[in-house]
DSSP file (Angstrom, degrees, kcal/mol; ACC not computed):
  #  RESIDUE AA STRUCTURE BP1 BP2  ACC     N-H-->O    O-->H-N    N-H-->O    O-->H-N    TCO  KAPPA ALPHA  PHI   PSI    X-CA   Y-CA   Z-CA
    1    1 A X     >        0   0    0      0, 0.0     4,-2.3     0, 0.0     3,-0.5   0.000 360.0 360.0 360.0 -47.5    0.0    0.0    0.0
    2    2 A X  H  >  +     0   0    0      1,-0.3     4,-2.6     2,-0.2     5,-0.0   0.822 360.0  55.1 -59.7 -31.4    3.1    2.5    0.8
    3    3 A X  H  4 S+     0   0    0      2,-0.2     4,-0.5     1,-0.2    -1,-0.3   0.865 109.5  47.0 -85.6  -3.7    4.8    1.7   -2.3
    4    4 A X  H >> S+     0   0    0     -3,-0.5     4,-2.4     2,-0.2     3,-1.5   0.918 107.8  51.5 -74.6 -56.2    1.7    2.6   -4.2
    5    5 A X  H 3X S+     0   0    0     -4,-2.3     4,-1.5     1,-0.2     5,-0.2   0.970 115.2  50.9 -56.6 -50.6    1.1    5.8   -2.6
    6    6 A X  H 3X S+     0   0    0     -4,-2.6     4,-0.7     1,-0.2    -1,-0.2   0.628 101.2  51.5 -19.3 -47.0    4.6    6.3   -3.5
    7    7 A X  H <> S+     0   0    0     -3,-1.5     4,-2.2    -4,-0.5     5,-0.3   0.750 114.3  51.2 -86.1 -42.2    4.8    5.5   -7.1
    8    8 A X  H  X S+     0   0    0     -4,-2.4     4,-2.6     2,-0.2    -2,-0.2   0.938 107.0  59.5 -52.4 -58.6    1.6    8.2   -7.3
    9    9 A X  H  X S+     0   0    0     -4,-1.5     4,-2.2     1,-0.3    -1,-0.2   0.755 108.6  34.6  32.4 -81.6    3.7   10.3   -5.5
   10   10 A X  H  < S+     0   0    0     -4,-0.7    -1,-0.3     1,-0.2     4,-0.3   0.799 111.1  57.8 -86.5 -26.5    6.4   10.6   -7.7
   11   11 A X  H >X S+     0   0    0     -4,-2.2     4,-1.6     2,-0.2     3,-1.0   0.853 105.4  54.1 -56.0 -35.6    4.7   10.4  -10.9
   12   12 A X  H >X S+     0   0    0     -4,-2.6     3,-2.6    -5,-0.3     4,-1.0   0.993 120.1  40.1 -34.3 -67.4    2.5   13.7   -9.6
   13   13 A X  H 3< S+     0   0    0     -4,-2.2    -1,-0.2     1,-0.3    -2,-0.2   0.094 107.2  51.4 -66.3   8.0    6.0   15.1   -9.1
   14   14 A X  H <> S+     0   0    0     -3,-1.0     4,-1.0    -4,-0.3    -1,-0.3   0.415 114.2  52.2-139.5 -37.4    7.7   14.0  -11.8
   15   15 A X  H << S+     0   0    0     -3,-2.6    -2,-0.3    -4,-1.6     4,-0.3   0.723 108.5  48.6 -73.4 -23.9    4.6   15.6  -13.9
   16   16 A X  T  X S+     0   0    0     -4,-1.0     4,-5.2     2,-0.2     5,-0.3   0.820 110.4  51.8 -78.9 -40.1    4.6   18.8  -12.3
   17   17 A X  H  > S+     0   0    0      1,-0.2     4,-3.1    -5,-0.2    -2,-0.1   0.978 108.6  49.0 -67.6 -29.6    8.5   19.3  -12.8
   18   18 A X  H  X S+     0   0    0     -4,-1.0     4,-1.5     1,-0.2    -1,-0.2   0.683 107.1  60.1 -81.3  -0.8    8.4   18.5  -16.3
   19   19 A X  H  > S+     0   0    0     -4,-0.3     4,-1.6     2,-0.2    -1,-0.2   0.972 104.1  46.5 -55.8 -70.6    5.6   21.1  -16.5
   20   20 A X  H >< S+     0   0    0     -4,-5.2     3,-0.5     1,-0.3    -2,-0.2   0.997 109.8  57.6 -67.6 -64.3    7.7   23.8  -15.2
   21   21 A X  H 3< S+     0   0    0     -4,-3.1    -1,-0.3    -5,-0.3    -2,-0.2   0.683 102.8  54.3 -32.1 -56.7   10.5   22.7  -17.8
   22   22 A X  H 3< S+     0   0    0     -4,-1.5    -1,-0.2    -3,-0.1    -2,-0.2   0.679  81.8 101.9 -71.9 -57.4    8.2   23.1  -20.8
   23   23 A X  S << S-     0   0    0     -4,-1.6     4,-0.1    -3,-0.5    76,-0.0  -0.053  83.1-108.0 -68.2 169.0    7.1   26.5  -20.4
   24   24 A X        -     0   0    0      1,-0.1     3,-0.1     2,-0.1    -1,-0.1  -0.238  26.4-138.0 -71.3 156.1    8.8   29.2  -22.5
   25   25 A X  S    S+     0   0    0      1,-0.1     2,-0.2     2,-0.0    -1,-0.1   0.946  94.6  47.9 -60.8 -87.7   11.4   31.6  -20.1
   26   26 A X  S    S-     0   0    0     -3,-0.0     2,-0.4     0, 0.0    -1,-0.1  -0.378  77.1-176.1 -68.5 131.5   10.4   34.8  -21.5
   27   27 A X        -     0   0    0     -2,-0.2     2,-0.3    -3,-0.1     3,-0.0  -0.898  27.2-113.4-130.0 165.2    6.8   34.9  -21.6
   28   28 A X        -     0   0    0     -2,-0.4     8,-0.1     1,-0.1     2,-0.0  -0.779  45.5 -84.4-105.0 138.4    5.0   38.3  -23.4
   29   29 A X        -     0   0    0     -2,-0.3    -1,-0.1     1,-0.1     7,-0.1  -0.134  43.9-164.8  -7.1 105.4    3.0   40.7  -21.3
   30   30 A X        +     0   0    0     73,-0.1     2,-0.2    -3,-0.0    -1,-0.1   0.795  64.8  29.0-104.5 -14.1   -0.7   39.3  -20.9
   31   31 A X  S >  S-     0   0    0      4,-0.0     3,-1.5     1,-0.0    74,-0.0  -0.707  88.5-103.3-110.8-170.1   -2.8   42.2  -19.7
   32   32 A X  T 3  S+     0   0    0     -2,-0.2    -3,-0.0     1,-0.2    -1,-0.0   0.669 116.8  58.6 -70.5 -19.1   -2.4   46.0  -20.2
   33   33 A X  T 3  S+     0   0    0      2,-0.1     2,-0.5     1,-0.0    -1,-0.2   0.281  81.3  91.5-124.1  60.9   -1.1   46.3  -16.9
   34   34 A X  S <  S-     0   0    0     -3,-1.5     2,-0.2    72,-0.1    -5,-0.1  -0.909  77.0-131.9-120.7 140.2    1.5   44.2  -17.2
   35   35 A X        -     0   0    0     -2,-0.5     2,-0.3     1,-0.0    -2,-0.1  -0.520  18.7-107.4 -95.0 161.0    4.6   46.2  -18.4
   36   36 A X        -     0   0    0     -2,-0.2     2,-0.2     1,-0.1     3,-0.1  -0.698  37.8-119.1 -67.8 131.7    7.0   45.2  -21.2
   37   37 A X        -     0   0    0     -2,-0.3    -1,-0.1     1,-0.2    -8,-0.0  -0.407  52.4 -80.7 -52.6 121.2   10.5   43.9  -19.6
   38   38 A X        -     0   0    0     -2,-0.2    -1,-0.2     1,-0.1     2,-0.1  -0.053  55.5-173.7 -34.5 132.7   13.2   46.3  -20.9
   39   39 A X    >   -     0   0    0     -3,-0.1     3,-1.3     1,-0.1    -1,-0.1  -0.572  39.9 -92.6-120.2 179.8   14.7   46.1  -24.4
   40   40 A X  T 3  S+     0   0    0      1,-0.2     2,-1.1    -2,-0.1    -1,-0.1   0.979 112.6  67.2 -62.4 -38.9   17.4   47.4  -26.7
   41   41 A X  T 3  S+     0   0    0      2,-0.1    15,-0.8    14,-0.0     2,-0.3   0.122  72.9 116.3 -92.1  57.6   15.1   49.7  -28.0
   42   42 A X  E <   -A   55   0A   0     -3,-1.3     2,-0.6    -2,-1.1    13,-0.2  -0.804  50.8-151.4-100.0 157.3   14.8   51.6  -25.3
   43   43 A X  E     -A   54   0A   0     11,-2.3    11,-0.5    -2,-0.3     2,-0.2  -0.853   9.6-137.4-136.2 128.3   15.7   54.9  -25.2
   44   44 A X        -     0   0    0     -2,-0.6     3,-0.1     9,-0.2     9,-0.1  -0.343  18.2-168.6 -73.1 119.1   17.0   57.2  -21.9
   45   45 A X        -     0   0    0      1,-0.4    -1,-0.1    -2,-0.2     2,-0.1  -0.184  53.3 -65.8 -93.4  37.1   15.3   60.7  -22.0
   46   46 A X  S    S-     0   0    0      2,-0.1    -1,-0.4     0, 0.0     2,-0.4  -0.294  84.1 -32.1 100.9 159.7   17.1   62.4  -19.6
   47   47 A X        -     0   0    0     -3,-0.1     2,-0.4    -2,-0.1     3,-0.1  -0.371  67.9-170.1 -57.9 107.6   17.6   62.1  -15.6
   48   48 A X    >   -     0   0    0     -2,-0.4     3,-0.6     1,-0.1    -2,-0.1  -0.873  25.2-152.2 -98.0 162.0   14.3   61.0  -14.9
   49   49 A X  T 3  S+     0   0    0     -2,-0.4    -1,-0.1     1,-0.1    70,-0.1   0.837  98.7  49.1 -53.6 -27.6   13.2   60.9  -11.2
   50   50 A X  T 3  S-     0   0    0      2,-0.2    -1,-0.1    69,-0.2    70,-0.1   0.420  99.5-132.2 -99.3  -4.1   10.7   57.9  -11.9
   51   51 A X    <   +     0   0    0     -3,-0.6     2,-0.4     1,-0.2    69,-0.1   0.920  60.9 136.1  37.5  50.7   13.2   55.4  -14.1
   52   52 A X        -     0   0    0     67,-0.2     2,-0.3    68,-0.1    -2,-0.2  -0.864  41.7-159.7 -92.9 138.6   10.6   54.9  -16.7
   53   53 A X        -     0   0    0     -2,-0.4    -9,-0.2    -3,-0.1     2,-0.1  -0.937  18.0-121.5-108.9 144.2   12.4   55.2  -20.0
   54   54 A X  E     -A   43   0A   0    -11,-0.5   -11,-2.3    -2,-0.3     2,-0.2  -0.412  18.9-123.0 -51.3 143.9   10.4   56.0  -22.8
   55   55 A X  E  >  -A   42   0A   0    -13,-0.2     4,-4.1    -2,-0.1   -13,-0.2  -0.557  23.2-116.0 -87.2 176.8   10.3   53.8  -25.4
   56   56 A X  H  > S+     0   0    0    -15,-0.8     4,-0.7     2,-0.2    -1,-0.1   0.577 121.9  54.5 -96.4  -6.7   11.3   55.4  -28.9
   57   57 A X  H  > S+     0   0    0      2,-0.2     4,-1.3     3,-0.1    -1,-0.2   0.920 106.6  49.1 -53.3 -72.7    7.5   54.4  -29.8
   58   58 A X  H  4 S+     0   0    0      2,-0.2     3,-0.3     1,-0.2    -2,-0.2   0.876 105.6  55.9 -50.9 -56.1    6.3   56.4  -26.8
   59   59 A X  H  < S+     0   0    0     -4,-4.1    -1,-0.2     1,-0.2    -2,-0.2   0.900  98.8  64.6 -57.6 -66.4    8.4   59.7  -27.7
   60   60 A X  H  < S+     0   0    0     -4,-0.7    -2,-0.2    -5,-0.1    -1,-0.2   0.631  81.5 109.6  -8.9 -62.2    6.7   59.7  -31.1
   61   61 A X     <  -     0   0    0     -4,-1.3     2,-0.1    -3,-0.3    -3,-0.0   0.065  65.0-132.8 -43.3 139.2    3.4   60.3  -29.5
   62   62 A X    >>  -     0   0    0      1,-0.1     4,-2.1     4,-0.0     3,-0.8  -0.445  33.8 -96.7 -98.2 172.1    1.7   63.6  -29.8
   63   63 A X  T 34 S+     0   0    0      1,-0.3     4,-0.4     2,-0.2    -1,-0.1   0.234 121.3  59.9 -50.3 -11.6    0.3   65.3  -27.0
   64   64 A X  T 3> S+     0   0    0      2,-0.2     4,-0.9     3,-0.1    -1,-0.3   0.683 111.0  43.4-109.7 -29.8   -3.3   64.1  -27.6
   65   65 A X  H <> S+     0   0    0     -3,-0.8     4,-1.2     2,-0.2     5,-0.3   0.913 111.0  56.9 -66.1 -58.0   -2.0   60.3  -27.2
   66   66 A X  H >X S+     0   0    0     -4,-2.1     4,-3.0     2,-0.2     3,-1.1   0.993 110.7  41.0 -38.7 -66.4    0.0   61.3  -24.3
   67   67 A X  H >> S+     0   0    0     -4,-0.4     3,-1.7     1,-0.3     4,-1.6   0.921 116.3  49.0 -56.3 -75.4   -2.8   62.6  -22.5
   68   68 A X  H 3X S+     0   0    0     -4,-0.9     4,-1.1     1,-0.3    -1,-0.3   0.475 109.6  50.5   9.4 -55.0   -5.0   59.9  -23.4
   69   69 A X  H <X S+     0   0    0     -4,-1.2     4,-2.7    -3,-1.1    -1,-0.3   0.859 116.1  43.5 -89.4 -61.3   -2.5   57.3  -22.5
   70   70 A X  H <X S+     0   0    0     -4,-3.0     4,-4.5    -3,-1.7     5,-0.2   0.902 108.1  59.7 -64.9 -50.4   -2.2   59.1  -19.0
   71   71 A X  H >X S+     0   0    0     -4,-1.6     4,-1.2    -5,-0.3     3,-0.6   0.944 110.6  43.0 -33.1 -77.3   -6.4   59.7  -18.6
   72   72 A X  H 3X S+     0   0    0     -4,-1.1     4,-2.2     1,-0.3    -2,-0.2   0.689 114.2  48.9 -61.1 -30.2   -7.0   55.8  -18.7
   73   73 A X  H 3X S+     0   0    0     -4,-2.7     4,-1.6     2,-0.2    -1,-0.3   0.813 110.4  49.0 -76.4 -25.4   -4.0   54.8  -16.4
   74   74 A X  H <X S+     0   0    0     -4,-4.5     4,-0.9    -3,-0.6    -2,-0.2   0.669 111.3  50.3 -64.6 -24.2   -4.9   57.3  -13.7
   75   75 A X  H >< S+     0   0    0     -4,-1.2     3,-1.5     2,-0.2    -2,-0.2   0.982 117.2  44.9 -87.5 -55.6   -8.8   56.0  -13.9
   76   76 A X  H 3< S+     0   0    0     -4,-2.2    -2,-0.2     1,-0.3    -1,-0.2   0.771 115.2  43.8 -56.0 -44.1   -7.1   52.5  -13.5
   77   77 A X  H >< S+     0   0    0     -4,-1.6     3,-0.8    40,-0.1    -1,-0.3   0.522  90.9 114.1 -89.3  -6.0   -4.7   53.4  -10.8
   78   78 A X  T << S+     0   0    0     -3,-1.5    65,-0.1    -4,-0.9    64,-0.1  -0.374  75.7  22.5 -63.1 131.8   -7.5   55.5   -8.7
   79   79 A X  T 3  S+     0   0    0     63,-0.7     4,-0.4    65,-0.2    -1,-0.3   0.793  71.2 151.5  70.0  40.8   -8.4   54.2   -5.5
   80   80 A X    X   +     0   0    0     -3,-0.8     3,-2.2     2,-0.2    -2,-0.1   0.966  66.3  46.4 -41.1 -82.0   -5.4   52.2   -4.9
   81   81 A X  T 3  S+     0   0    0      1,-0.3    -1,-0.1     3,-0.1    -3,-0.1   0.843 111.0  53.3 -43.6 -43.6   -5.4   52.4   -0.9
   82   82 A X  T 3  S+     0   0    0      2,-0.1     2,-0.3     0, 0.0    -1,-0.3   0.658  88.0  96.8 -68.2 -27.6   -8.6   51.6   -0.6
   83   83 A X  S <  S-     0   0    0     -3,-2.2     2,-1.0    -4,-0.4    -4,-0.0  -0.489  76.9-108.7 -58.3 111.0   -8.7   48.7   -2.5
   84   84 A X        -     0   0    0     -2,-0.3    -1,-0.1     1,-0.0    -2,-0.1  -0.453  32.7-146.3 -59.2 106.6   -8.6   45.4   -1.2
   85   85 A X        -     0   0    0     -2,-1.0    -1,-0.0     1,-0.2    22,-0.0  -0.257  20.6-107.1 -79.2 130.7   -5.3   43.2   -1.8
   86   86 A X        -     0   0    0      1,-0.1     5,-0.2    21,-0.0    -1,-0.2  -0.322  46.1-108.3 -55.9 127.3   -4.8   39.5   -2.3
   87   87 A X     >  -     0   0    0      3,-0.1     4,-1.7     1,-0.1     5,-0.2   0.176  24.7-111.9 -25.6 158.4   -3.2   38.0    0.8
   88   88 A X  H >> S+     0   0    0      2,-0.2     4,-1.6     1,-0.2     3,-1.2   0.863 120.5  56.9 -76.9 -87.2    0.8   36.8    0.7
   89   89 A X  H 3> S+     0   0    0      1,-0.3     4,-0.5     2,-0.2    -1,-0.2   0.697 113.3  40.5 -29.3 -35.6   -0.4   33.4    0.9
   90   90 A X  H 3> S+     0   0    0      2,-0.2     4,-1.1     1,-0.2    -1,-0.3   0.850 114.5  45.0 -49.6 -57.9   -2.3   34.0   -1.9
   91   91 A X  H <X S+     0   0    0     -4,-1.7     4,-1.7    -3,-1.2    -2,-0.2   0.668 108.2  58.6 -50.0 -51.9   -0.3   35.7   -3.7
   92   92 A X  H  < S+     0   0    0     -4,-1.6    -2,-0.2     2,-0.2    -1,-0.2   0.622 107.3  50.9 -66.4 -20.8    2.6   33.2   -2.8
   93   93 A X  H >X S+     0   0    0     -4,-0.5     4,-2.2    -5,-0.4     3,-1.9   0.860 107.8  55.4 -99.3 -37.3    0.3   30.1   -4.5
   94   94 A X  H 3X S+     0   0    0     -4,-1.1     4,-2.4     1,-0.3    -2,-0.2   0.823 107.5  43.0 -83.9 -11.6   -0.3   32.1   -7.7
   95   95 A X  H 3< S+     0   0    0     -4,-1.7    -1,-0.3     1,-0.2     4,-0.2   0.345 116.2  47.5 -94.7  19.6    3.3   32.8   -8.7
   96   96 A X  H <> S+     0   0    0     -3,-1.9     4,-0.9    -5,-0.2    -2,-0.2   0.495 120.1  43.1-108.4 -12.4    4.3   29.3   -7.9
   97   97 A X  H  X S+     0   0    0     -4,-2.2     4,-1.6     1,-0.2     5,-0.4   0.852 101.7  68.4 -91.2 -23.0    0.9   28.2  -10.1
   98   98 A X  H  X S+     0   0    0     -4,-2.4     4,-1.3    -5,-0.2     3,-0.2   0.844  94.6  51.1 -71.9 -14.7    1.4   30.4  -12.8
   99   99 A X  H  4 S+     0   0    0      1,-0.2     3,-0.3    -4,-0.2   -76,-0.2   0.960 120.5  35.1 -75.8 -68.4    4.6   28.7  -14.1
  100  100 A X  H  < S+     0   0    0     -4,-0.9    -1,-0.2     1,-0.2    -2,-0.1   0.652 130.2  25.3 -67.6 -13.9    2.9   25.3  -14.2
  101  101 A X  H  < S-     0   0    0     -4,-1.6    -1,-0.2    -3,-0.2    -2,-0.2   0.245 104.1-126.1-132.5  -8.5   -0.6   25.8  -15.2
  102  102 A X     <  +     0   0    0     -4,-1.3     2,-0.3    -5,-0.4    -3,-0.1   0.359  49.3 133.7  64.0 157.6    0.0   29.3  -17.1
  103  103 A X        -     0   0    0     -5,-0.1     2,-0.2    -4,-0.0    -1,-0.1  -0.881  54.6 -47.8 131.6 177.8   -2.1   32.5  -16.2
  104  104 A X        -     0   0    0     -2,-0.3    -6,-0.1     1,-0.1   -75,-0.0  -0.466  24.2-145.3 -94.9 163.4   -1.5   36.1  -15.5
  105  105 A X    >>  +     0   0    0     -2,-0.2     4,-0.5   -10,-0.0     3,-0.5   0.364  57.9 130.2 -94.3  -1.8    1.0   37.5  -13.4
  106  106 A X  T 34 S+     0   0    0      1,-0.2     4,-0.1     2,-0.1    -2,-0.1  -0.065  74.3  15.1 -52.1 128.5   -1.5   40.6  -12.4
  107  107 A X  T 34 S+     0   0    0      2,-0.1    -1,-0.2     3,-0.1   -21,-0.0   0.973  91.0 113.3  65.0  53.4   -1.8   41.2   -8.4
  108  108 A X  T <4 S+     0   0    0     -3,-0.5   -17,-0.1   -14,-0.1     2,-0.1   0.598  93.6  12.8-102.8 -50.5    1.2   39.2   -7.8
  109  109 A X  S >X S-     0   0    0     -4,-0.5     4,-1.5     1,-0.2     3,-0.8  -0.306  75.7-180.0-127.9  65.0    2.8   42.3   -6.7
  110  110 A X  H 3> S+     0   0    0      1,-0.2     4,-1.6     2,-0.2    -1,-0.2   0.778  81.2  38.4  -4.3 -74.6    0.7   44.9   -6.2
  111  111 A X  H 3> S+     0   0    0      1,-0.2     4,-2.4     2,-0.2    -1,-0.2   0.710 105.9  69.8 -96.1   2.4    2.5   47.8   -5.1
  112  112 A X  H <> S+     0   0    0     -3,-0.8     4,-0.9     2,-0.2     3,-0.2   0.995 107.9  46.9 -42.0 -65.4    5.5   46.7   -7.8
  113  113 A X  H  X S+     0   0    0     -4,-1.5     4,-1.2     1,-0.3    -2,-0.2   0.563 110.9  47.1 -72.3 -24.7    2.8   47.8  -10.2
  114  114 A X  H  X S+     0   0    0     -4,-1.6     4,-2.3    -5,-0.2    -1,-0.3   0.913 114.1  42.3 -60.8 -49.9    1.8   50.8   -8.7
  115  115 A X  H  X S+     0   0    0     -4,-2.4     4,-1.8    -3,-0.2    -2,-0.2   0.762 117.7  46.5 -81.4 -12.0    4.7   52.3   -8.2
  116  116 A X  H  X S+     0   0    0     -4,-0.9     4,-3.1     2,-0.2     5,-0.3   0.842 124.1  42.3 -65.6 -31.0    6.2   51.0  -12.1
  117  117 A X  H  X S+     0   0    0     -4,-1.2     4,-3.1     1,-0.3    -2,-0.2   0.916 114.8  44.4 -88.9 -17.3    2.5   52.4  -13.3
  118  118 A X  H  X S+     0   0    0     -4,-2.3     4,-0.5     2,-0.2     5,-0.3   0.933 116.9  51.5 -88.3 -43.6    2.7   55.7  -11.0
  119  119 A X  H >X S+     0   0    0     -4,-1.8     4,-2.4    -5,-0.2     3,-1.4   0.955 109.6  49.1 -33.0 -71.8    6.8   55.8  -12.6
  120  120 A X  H 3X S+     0   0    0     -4,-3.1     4,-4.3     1,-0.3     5,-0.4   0.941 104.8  57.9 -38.2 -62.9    5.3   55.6  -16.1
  121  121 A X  H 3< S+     0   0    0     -4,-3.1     4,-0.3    -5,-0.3    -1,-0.3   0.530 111.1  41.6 -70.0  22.1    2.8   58.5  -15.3
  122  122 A X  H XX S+     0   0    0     -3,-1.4     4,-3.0    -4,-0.5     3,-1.6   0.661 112.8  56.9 -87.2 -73.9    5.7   61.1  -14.4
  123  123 A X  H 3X S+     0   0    0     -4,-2.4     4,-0.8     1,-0.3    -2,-0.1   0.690 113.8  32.7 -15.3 -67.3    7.4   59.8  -17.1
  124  124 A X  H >X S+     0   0    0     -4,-4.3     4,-2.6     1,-0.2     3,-0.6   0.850 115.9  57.7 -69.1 -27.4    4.7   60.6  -19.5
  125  125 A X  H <> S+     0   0    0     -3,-1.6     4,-2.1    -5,-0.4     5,-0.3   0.890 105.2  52.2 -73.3 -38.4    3.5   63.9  -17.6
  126  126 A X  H 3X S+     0   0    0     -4,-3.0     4,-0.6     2,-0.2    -1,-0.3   0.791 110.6  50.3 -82.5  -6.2    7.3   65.4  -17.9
  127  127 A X  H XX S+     0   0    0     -4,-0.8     4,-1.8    -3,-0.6     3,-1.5   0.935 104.5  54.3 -59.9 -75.2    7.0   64.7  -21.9
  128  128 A X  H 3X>S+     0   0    0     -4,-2.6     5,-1.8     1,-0.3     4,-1.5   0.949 112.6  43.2 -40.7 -60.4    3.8   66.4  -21.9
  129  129 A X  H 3<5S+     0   0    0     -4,-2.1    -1,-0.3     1,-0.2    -2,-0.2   0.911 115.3  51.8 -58.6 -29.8    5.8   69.7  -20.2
  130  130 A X  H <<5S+     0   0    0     -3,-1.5    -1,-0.2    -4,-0.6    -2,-0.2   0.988 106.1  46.9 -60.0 -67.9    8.6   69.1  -22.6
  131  131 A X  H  <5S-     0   0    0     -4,-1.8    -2,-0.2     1,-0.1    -1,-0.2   0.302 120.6-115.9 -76.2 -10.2    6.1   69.0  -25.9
  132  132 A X  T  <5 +     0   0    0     -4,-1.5     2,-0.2    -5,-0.4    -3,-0.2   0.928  69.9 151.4  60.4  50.3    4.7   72.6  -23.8
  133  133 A X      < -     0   0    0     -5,-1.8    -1,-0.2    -6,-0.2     2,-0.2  -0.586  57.4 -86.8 -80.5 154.3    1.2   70.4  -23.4
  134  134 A X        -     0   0    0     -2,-0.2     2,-0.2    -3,-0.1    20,-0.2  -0.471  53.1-145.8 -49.0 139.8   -0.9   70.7  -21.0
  135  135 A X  B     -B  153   0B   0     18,-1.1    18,-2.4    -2,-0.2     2,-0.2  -0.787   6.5-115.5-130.4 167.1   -0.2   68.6  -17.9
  136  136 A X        -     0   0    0     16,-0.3     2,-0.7    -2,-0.2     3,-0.1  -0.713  15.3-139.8 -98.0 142.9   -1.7   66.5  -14.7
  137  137 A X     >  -     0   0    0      1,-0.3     4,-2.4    -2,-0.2     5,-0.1  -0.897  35.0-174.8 -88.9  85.6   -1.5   67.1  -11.0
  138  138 A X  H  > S+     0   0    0     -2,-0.7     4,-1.4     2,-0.2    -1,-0.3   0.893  73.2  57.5 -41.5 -80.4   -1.0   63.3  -10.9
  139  139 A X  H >> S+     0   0    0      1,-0.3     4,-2.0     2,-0.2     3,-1.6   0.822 117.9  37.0 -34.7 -67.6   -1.1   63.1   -6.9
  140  140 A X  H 34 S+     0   0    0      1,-0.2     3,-0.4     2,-0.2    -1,-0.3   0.838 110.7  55.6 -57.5 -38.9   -4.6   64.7   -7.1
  141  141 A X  H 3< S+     0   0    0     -4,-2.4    -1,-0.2    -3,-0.2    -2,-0.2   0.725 113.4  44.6  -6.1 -56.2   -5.7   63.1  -10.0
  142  142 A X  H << S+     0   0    0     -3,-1.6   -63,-0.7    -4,-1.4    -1,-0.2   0.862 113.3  48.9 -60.1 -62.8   -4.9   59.9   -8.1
  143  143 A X  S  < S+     0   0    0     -4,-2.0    -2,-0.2    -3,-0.4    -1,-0.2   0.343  84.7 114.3 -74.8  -5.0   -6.5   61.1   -4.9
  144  144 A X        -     0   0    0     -4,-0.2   -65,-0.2    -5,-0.2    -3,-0.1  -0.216  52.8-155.6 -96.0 140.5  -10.0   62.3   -6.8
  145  145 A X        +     0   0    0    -67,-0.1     2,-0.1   -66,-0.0    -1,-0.1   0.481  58.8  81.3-145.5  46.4  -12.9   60.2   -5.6
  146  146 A X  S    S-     0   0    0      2,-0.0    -2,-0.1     3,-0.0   -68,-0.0  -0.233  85.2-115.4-119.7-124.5  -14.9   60.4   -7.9
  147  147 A X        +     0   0    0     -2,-0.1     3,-0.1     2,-0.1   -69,-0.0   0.414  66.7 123.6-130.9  -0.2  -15.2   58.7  -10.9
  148  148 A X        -     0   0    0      1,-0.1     2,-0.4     3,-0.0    -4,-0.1   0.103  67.9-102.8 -44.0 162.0  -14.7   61.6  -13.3
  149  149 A X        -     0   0    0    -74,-0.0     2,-0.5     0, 0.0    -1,-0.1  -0.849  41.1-124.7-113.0 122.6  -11.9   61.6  -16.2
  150  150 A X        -     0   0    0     -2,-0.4     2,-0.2   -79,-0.2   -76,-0.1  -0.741  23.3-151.8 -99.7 151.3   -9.2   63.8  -15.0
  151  151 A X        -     0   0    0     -2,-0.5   -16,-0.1     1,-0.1   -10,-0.1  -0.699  18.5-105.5-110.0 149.9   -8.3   66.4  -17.3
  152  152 A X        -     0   0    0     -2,-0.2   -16,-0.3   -16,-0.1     2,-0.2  -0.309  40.5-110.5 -68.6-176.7   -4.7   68.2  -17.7
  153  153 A X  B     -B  135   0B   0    -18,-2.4   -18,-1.1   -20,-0.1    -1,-0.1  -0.733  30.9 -93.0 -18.0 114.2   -4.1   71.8  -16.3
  154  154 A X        -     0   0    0     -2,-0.2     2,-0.2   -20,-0.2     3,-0.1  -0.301  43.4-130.2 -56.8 128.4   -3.6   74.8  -17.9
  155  155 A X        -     0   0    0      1,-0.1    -1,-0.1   -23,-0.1   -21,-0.1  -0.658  31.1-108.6 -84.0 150.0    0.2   75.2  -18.2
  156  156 A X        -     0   0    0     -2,-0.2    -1,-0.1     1,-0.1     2,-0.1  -0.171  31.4-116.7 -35.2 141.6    1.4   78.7  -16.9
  157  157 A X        -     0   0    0     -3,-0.1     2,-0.3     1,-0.1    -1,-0.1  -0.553  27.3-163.8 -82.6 168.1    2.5   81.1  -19.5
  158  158 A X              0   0    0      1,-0.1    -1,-0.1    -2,-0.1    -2,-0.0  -0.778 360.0 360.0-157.8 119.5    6.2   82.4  -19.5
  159  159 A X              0   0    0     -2,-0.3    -1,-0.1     0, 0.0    -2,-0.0   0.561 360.0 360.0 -98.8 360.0    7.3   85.3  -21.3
C-alpha cells in the first residue's frame, strides 16, 4: 500500500516538474497592466526621477495620445489604498501556479505595479511639459474620488 502511494507520488511530481520545464522563459505581457520587460530599443530621455524610459515608440506620441494614454491609467490606478489586496499566501500560491498551469502575473505584486504604473505616469507627464502640453496634478488626480476623467491643467505662461 506505501509503495503505491509512493509510485503516485512521484509520478505527480515528476509531472509537475516537467511542467515547469516546458514553459517558455520569456513569456509576453498578458494584460495591459503588465509592463513590457526592458529592451534594446529603449531609449533614456534624460535624468528622470521615476526610471521609466520611454520607449522610442512612446516619444513619437503627440500630445493628444500622451494625455489619453495618461487619462486611462490614472482611472485604472485610482483608488489604490482603498482597494482590497490579495493576501501573501495568496499571492505566494499564484506565482508558484502560474509557471505550471499558465495565467497572468496581475496582483502578484501589487505595489511593484503601482509604483512601475505611478513611474510611467511622471514619465509621460514630464514629456507632456517638454512638448509645452498641458499637464496633470497626478497626486490629485490619483487622490480624486470620484469617478470623473481627469483632465490636464492649464500650463502657466512664461514670457
Amino acid at each position: 500500500m506505501f509503495l503505491r502511494w509512493a509510485r503516485a507520488i512521484l509520478v505527480l511530481t515528476s509531472a509537475f516538474v516537467c511542467g515547469c520545464a516546458s514553459t517558455p522563459a520569456d513569456t509576453k505581457p498578458n494584460l495591459v497592466n503588465d509592463m513590457p520587460p526592458p529592451s534594446d530599443n529603449r531609449m533614456v530621455t534624460g535624468a528622470l526621477a521615476s526610471n521609466y524610459q520611454l520607449s522610442v515608440t512612446e516619444l513619437g506620441y503627440d500630445c493628444r495620445k500622451l494625455t489619453g494614454l495618461m487619462q486611462v491609467r490614472i482611472l485604472q490606478m485610482r483608488g489604490y489604498e482603498s482597494r482590497r489586496h490579495p493576501s501573501a499566501a495568496a499571492r505566494n500560491v499564484q506565482s508558484i501556479a502560474t509557471p505550471i498551469w499558465g495565467g497572468t502575473k496581475e496582483g502578484i505584486d501589487p505595489e511593484g505595479q503601482y509604483q512601475r504604473d505611478l513611474a510611467m505616469l511622471e514619465a509621460y507627464n514630464q514629456r507632456l511639459a517638454l512638448k509645452d502640453c498641458r499637464t496633470f496634478d497626478i497626486a490629485a488626480d490619483l487622490a480624486a474620488t470620484t469617478d470623473a476623467t481627469p483632465m490636464p491643467r492649464e500650463r502657466p505662461r512664461t514670457y
